[in-house]
ROFI-377739 format. One record per residue (C-alpha): residue in three letters; x, y, z. Coordinates in Angstrom, 1 decimal, always signed. Example, Ala and Ser with C-alpha at 12.3 -4.5 7.8 and 13.67 -1.06 7.14 Angstrom:
BEGIN
ALA; +12.3; -4.5; +7.8
SER; +13.7; -1.1; +7.1
% end
This chain:
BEGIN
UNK; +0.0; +0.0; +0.0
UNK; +1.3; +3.2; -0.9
UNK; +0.2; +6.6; +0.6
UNK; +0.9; +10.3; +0.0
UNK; +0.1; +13.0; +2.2
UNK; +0.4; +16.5; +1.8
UNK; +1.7; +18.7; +4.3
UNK; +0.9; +22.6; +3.7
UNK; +1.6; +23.6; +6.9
UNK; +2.5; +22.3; +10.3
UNK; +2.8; +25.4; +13.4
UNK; +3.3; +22.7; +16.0
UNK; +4.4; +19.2; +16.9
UNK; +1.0; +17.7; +18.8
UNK; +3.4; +15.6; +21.3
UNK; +6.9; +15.3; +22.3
UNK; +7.4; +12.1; +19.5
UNK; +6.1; +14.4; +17.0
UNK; +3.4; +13.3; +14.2
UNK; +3.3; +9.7; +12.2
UNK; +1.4; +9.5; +9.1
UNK; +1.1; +6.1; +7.3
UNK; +5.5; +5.6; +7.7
UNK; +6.1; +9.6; +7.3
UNK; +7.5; +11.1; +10.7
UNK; +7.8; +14.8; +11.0
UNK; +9.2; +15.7; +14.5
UNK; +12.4; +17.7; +15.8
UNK; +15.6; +17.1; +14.0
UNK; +14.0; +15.9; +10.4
UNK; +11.8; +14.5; +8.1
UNK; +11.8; +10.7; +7.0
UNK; +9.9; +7.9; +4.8
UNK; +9.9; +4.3; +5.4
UNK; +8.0; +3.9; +1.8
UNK; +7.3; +5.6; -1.9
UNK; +8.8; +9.4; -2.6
UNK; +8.8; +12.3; -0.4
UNK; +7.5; +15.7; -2.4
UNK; +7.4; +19.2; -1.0
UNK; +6.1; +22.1; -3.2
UNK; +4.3; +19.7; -5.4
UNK; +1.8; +22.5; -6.8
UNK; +4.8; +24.3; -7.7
UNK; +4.6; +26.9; -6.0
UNK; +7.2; +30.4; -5.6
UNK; +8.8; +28.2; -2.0
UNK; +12.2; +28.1; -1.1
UNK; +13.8; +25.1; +0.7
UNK; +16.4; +25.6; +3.6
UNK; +18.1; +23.0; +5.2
UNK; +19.7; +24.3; +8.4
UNK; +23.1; +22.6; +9.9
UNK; +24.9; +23.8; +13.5
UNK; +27.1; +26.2; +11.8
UNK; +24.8; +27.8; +8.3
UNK; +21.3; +28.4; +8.4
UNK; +21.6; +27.4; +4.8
UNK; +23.4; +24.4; +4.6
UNK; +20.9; +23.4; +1.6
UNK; +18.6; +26.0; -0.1
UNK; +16.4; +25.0; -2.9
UNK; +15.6; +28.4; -4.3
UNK; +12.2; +27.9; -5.4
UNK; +11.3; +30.8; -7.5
UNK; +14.5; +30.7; -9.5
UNK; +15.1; +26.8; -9.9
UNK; +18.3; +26.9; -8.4
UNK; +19.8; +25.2; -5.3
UNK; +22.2; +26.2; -2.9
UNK; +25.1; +24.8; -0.8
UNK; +26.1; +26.6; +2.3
UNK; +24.8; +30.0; +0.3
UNK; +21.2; +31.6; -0.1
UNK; +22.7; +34.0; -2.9
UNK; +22.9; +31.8; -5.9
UNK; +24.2; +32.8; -9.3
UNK; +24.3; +29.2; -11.3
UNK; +21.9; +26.3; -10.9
UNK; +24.0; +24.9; -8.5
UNK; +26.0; +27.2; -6.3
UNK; +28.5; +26.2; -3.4
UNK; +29.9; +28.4; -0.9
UNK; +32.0; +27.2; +1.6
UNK; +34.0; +29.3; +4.1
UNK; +36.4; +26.9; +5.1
UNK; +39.8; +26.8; +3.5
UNK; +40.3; +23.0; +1.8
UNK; +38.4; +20.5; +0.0
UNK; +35.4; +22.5; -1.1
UNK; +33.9; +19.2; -3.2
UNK; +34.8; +15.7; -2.7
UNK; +33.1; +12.9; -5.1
UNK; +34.0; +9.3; -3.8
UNK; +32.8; +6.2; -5.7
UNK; +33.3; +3.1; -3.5
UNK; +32.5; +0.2; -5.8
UNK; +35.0; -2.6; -6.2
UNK; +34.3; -3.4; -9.8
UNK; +37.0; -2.5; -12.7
UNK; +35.2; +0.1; -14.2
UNK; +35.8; +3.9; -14.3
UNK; +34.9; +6.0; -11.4
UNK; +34.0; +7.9; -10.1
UNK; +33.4; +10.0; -12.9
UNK; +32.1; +13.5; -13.7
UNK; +30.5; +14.5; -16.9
UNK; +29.7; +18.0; -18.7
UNK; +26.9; +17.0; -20.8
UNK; +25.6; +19.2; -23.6
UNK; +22.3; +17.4; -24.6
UNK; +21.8; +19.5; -27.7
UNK; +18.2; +18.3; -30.0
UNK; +20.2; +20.0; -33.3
UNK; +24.4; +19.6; -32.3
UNK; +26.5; +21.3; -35.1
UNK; +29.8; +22.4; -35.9
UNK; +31.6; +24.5; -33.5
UNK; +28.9; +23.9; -30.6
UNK; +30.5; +25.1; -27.0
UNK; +30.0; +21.8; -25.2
UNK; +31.3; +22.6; -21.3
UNK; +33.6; +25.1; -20.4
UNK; +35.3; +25.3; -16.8
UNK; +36.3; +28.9; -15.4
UNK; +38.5; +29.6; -12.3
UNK; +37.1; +32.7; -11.1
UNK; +38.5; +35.4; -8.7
UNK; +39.3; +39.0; -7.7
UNK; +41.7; +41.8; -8.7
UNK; +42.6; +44.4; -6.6
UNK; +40.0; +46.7; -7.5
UNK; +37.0; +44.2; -6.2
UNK; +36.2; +43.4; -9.7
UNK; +35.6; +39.4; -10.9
UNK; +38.5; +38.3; -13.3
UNK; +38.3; +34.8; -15.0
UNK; +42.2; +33.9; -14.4
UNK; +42.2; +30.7; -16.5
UNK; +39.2; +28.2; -18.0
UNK; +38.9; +25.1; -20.2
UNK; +36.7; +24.8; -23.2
UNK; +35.7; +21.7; -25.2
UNK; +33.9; +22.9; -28.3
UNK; +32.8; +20.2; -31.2
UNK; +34.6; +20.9; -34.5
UNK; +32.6; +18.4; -36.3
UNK; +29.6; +16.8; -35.4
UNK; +29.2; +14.6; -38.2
UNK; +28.5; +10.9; -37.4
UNK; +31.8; +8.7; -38.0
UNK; +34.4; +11.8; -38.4
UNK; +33.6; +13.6; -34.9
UNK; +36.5; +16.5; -34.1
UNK; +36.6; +18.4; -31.0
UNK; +38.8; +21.1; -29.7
UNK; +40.1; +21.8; -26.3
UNK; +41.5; +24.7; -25.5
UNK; +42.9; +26.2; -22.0
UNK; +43.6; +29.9; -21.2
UNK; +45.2; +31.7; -18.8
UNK; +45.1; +35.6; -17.8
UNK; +48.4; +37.3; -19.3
UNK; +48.9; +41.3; -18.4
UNK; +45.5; +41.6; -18.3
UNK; +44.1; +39.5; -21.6
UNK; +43.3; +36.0; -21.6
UNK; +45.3; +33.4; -23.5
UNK; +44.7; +30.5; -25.3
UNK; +48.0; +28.7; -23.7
UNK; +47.4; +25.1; -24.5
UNK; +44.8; +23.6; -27.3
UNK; +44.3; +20.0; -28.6
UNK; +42.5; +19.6; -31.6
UNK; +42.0; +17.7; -35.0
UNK; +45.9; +18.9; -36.1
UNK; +47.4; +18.0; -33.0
UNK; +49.2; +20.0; -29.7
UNK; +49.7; +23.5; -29.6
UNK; +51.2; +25.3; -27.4
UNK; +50.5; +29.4; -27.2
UNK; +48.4; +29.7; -30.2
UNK; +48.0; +33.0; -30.1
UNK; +51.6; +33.5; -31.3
UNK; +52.4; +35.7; -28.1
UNK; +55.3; +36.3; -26.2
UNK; +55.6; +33.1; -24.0
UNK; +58.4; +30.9; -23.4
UNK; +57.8; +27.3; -23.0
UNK; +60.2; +24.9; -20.7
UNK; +60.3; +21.6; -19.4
UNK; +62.5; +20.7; -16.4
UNK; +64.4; +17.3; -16.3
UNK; +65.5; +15.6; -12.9
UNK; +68.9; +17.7; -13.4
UNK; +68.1; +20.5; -15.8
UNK; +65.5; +23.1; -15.3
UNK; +66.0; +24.2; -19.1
UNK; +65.5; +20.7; -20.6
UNK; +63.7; +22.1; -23.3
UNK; +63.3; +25.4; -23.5
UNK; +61.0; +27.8; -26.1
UNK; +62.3; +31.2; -26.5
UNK; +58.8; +32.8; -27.5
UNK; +60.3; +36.1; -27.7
UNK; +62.8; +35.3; -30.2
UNK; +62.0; +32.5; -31.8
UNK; +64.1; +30.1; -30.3
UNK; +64.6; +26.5; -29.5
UNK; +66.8; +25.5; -26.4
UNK; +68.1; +22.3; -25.3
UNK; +70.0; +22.5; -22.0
UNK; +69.8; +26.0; -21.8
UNK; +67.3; +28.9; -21.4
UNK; +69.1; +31.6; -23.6
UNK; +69.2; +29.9; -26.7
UNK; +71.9; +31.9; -29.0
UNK; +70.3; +30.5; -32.3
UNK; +67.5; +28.9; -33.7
UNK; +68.4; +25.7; -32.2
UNK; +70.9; +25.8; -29.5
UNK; +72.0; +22.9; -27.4
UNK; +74.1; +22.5; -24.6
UNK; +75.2; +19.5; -22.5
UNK; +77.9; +16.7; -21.6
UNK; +79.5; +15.5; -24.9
UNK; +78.1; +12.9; -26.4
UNK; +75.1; +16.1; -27.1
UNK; +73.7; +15.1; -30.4
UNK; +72.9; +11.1; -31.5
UNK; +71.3; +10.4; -34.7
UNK; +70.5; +6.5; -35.5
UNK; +68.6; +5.0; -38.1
UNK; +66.2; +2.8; -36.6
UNK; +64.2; +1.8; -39.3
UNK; +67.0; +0.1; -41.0
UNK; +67.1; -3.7; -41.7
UNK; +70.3; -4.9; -41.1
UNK; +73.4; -3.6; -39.7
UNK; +74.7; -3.1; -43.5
UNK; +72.0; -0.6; -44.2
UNK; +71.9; +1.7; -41.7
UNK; +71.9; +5.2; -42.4
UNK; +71.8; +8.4; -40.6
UNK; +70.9; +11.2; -42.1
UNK; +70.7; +14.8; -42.2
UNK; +69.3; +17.0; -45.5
UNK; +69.1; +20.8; -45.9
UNK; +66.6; +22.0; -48.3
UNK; +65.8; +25.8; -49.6
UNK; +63.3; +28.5; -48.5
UNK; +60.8; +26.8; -50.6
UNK; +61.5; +23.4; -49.5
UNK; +61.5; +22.4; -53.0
UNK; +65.2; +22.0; -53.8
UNK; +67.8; +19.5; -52.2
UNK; +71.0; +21.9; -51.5
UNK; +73.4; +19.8; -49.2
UNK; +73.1; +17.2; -46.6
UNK; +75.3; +15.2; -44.5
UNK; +75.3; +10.9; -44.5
UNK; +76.8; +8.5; -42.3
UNK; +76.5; +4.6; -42.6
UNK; +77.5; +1.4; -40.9
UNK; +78.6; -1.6; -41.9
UNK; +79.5; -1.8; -45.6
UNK; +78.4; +1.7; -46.0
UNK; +80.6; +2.5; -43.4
UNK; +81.2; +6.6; -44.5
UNK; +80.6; +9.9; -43.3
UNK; +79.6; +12.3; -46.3
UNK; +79.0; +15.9; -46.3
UNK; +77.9; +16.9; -49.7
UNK; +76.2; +19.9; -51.6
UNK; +73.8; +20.0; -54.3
UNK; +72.8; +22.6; -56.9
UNK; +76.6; +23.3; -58.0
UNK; +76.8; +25.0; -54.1
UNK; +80.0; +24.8; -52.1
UNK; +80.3; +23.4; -48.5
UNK; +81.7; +25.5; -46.0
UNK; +83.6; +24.7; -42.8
UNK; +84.1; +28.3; -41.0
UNK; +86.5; +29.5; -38.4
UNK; +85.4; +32.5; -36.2
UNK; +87.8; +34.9; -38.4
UNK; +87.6; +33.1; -42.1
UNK; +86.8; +30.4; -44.4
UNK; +88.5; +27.0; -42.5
UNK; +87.2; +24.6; -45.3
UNK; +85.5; +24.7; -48.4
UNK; +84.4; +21.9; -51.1
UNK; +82.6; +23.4; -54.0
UNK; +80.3; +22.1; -55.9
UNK; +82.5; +21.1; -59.1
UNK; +84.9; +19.2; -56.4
UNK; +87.8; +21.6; -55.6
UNK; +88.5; +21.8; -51.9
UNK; +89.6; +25.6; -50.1
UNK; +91.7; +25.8; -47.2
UNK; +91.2; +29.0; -45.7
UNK; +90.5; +30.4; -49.4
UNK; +87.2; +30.9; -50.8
UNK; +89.3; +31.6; -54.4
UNK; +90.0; +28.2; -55.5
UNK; +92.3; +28.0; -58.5
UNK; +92.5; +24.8; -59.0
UNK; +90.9; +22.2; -61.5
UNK; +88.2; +19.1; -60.4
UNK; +89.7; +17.1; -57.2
UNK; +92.1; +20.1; -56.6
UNK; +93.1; +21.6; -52.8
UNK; +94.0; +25.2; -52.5
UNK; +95.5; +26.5; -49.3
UNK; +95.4; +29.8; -48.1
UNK; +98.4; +30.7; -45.7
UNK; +97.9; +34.3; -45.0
UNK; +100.8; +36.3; -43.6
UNK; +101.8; +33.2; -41.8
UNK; +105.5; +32.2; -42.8
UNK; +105.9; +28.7; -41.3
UNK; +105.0; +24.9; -42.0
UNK; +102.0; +24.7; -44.3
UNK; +101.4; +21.0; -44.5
UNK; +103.2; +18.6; -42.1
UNK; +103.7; +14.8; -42.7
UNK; +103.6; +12.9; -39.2
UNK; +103.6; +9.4; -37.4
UNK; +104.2; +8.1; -34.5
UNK; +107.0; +5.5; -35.8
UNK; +109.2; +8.5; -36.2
UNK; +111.4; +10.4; -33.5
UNK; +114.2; +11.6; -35.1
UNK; +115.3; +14.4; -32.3
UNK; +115.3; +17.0; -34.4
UNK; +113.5; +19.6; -33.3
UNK; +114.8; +22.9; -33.8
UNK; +112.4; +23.3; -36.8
UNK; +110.0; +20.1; -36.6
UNK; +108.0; +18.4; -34.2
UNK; +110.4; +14.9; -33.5
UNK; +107.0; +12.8; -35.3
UNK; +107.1; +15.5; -38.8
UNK; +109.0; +13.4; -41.0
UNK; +108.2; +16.2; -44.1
UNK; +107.0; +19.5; -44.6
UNK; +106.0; +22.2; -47.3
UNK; +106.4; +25.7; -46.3
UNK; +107.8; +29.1; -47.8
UNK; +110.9; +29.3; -49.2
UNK; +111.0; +33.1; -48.5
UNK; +108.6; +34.9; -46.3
UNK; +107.8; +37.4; -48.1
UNK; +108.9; +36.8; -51.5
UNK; +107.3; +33.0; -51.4
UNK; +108.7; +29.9; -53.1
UNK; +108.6; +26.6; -51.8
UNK; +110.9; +24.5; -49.6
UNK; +110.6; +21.0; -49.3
UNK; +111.7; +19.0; -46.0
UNK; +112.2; +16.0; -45.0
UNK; +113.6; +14.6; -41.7
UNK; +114.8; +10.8; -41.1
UNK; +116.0; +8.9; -38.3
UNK; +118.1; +6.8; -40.9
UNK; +120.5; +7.0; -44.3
UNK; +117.6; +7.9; -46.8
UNK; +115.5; +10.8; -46.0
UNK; +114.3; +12.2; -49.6
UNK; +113.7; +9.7; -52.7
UNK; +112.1; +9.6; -55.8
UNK; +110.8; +6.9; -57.0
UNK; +109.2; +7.6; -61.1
UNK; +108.3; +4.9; -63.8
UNK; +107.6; +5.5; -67.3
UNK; +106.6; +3.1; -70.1
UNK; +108.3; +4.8; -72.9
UNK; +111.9; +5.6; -73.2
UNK; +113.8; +8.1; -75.1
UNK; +117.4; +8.8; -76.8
UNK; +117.0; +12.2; -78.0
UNK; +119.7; +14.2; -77.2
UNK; +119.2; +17.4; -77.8
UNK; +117.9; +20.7; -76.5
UNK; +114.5; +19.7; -76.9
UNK; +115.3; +15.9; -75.3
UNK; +112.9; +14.8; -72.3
UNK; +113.0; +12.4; -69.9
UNK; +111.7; +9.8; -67.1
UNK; +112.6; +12.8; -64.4
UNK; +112.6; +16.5; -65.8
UNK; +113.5; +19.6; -63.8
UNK; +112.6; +22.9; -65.6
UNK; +113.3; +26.0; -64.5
UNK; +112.0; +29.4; -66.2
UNK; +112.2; +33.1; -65.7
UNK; +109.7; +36.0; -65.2
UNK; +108.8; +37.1; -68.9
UNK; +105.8; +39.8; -68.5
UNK; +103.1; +38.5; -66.5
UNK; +104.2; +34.5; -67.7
UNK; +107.8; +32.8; -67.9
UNK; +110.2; +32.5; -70.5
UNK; +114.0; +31.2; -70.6
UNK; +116.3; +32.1; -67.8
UNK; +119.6; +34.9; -68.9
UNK; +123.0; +33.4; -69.8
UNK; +125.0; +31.8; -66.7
UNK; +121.7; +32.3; -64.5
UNK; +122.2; +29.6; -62.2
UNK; +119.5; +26.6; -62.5
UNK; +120.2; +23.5; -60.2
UNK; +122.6; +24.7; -57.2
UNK; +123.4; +21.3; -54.4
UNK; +124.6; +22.5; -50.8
UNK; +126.4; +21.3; -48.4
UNK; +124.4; +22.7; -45.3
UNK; +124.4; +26.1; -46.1
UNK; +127.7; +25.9; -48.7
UNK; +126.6; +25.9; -52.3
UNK; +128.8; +22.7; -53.8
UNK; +127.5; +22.3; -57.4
UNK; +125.7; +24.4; -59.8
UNK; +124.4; +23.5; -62.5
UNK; +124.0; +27.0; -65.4
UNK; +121.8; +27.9; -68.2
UNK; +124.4; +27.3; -70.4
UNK; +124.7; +23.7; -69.8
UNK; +127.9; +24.3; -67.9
UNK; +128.4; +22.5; -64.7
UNK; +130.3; +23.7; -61.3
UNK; +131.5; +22.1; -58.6
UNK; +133.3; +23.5; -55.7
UNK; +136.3; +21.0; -55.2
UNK; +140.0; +21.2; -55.0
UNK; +142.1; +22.5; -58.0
UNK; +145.1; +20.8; -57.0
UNK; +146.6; +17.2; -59.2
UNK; +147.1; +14.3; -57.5
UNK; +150.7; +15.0; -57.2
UNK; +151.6; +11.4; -55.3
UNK; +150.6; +9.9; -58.8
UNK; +151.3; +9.8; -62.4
UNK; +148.4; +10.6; -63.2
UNK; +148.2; +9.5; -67.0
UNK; +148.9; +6.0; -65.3
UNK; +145.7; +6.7; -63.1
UNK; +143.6; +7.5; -66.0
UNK; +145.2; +4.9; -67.7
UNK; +144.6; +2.0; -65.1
UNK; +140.8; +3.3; -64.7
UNK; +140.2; +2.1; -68.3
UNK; +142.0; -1.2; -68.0
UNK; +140.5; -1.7; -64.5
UNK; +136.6; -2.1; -66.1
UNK; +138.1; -3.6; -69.7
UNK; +135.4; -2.5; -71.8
UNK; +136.4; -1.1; -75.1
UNK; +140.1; -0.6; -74.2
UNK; +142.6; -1.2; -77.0
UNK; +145.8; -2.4; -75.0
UNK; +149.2; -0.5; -75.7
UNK; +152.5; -0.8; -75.2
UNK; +152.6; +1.9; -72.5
UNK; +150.2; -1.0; -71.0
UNK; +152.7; -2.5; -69.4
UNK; +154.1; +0.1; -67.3
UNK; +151.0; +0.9; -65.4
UNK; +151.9; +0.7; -61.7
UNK; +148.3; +1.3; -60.8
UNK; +145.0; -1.0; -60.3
UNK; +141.9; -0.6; -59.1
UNK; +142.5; -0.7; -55.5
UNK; +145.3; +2.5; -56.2
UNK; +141.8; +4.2; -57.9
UNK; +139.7; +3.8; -54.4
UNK; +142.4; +4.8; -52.5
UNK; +143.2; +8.0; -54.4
UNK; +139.1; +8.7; -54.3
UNK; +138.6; +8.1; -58.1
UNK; +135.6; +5.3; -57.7
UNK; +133.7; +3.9; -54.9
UNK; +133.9; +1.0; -52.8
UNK; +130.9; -1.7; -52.1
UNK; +130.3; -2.2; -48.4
UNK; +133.0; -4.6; -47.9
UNK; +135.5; -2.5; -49.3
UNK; +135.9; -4.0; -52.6
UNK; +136.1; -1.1; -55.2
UNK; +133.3; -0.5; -58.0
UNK; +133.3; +1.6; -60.9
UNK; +131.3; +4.4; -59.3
UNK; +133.4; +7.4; -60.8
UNK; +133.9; +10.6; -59.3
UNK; +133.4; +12.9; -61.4
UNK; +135.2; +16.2; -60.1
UNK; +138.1; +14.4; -59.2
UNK; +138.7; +12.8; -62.5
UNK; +138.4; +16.2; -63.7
UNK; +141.0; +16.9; -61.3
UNK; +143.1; +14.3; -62.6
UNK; +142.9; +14.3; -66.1
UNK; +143.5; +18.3; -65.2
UNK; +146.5; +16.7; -63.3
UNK; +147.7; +14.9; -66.4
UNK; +147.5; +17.9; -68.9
UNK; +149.9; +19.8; -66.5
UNK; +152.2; +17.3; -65.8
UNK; +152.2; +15.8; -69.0
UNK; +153.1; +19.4; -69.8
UNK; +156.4; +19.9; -67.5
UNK; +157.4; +16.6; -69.0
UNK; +157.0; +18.1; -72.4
UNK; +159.2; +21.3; -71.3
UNK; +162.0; +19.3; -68.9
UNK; +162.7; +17.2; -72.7
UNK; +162.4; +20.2; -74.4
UNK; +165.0; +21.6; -72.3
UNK; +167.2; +19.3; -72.5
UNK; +166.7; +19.1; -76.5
UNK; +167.5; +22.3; -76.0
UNK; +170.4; +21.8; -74.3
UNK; +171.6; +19.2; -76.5
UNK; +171.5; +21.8; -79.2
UNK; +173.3; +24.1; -78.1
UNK; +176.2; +22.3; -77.5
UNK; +175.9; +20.4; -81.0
UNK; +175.5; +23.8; -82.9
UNK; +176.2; +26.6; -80.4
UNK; +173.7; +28.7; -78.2
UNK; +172.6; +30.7; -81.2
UNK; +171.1; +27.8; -83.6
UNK; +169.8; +26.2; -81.0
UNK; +167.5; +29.7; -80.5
UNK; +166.6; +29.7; -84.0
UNK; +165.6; +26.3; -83.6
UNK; +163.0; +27.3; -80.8
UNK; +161.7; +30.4; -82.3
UNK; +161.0; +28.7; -85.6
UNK; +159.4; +26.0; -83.9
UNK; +157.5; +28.4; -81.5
UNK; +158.6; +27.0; -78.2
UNK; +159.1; +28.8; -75.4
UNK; +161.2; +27.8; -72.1
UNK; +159.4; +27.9; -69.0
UNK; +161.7; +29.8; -66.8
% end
């Protein structure tokens, strides 16, 4: 059985227990219903409901004239209205069931008959007070529908927050993604790591990305303990195809310009290479350090290349030592007064300011410079025009190109530290700082003699043959040719001092020539007197050496 009574109004309880109706109780302290649904105000009527606690005479106020309700407030401004005085948890909402499911949970529901395209759905505002006792809305969130089409629903959900006075649209999610400050104002945006407070910093103001560092110096600027920068290819099959990356395209992110490649494994390279006939550039703070243009000639502190395809120019500037250094660790030859003890060659200026080129080259041995040069066809031309396997050519300033070199210019010039020894002139003469003197312990026709019996070779043999004192071993010991490493003497000739001794031989072949004529002389002028034996001379033009 179900009743319902209607209470209009009630001045008095009639006893101490108060009034039972059918399972309704109305006494001190409350209202209750054992059965069916308790109504007050059914005929609708302009009645307010107040629910008194020990502390708020309205606890709960149902505001019957303006269908709002009230906690701890009679002055309501939305349909629901809380007020509490009491720093804290203003609203809890608990849900206590043990099942997996959500909870609790809380939902702004816009039950719309005719939803449509950009539709406000729920918006949350954080409301407070400036200084001047006016309401400001400091920050909110708004969901609002983008699409409401069945099957391709969009939303947007944007949060704001009160900058100098304006509100912001700081954060939004939507159809294209995560923004951050759409408004394109003035905001930085950070993220703090357990160690950095400038993980990842954006520089708002000036259009800036920072990593490690909140005053970014550049577009992207990163700081941080080296390794700073890793770059893997992950989407690579095997170990063999891996490839890292980088490109740089132009303005219009249409054309390909330059871009840097490593690889692993068989691809194992690192390549920095430009596009579009452009040059790469490796900079110092002052100048140019490296550049490789696009035709494949490489700069070394010179943006003017002059050389062909595959070409490196280098730029010293008013620097006047080494310019390239040859080193390795095999090498410490001690000398250091020029070189580093590891530089076992070096290219540098012969002059410093006139230029030129000097070549050096430092050994811990014998050998220290050699050439080594192989040609597959030969030549006999001797002439002025003749070539060969090895050439040495040496020209003159003619104008603003070369031309030959004036007469006795020296060409080729061999020192002896810093004592010129040989020189070798445009006239095809060659000069050789050495003794003048004969080798006076010697005949030295003998010596000449012996050095054409001693390697047999075209030598007619002659009476005078026989009384050669001289072999080979008389040669070496004079200095005339070489000996092999055990002493034994070879046929390596030396040059200069043949010339010595076949200067040797003239003279003293010479002296000879004037002791006979002397005595012939002599002779003479006891066979036909002092006086013929003149006449003699004169008509054979010979003169006595006094």
């Amino acid at each position: 059985m179900t009743s319902t009574i209607k209470v209009d109004t009630i001045s008095e309880n009639t006893s101490a227990n108060g009034v039972s109706i059918d399972g309704l109780t109305i006494k001190d302290g409350g209202i209750s219903a054992t059965t069916g649904a308790i109504v007050f105000n059914e005929a609708s009527a302009d009645l307010d409901f107040r629910v008194e606690s020990n502390g708020n005479a309205n606890m709960l106020f149902v505001d019957g004239g303006n269908d709002k309700v009230g906690i701890g407030t009679s002055s309501l401004t939305g349909t629901l209205h809380v007020l509490s005085s009491n720093a804290g948890t203003t609203m809890y909402i608990e849900d206590s069931h043990a099942g997996d499911g959500d909870g609790p949970e809380l939902y702004l529901y816009r039950n719309s008959a005719s939803p449509a395209d950009n539709d406000s759905i729920g918006i949350v505002k954080f409301l407070g007070r400036n200084d001047n006792s006016q309401d400001v809305i400091y920050g909110q969130m708004q969901s609002i529908i983008l699409d409401a089409s069945d099957g391709t629903e969009d939303a947007k959900t944007v949060f704001n927050n009160m900058v100098g006075g304006s509100s912001l649209n700081m954060l939004q999610f939507d159809n294209t993604g995560v923004i951050i400050n759409e408004s394109s104002n003035d905001l930085d945006f950070r993220v703090e790591s357990n160690g950095n407070a400038n993980m990842f910093v954006v520089d708002g103001g000036n259009d800036r990305v920072a990593i490690g560092t909140a005053s970014p110096q550049t577009t992207l600027h990163v700081e941080g303990t080296a390794p700073i920068i890793r770059i893997s290819d992950s989407n690579s099959t095997s170990e063999d195809d891996a490839v890292s990356k980088i490109e740089f395209y132009d303005r219009n992110n249409t054309d390909l310009n330059a871009e840097i490649v490593s690889g692993t494994g068989s691809l194992a390279d690192f390549i920095i290479s430009a596009h579009n006939n452009r040059a790469v550039l490796l900079k110092t703070n002052t100048a140019e350090g490296l550049r490789v243009t696009g035709s494949g000639q490489i700069g070394l502190n010179e943006d003017s290349v002059d050389v062909t395809q595959g070409g490196i120019t280098m730029q010293q500037g008013g620097n006047d030592l080494n310019i390239m250094t040859f080193k390795s660790s095999d090498v410490a030859h001690g000398m250091t007064g020029n070189f580093e003890t590891d530089t076992f060659a070096a290219f540098r200026k012969q002059s410093a300011t006139l230029g030129g080129l000097a070549i050096s080259s430092q050994s811990e041995g014998t050998e220290s410079l050699k050439f080594n040069v192989s040609h597959s066809n030969g030549t006999t031309t001797k002439s002025s025009s003749g070539v060969g396997a090895v050439i040495v050519g040496v020209s003159e300033k003619s104008g603003t190109g070369v031309g030959g070199n004036g007469t006795n210019d020296n060409l080729l010039v061999i020192t002896d530290y810093t004592s010129t020894r040989f020189i070798f002139d445009a006239d095809g003469d060659f000069h050789a700082d050495s003794s003048s003197t004969t080798f006076d312990t010697y005949e030295d026709a003998q010596l000449v003699r012996a050095y054409d019996l001693s390697h047999g070779k075209g030598v007619i043999n002659s009476q005078f043959d026989k009384y050669i004192q001289y072999q080979h071993e008389d040669l070496a010991d004079a200095g005339l040719v070489g000996r092999e490493d055990d002493g034994t003497p070879n046929h390596f000739i030396n040059v200069t001092g043949f010339q010595r001794l076949h200067n040797g031989a003239i003279w003293q072949q010479y002296e000879k020539h004037q002791r006979l004529a002397k005595a012939v002389y002599e002779l003479a002028k006891v066979a036909v007197g002092e006086d013929k034996a003149n006449e003699i001379l004169e008509q054979n033009e010979i003169k006595l050496l006094n």
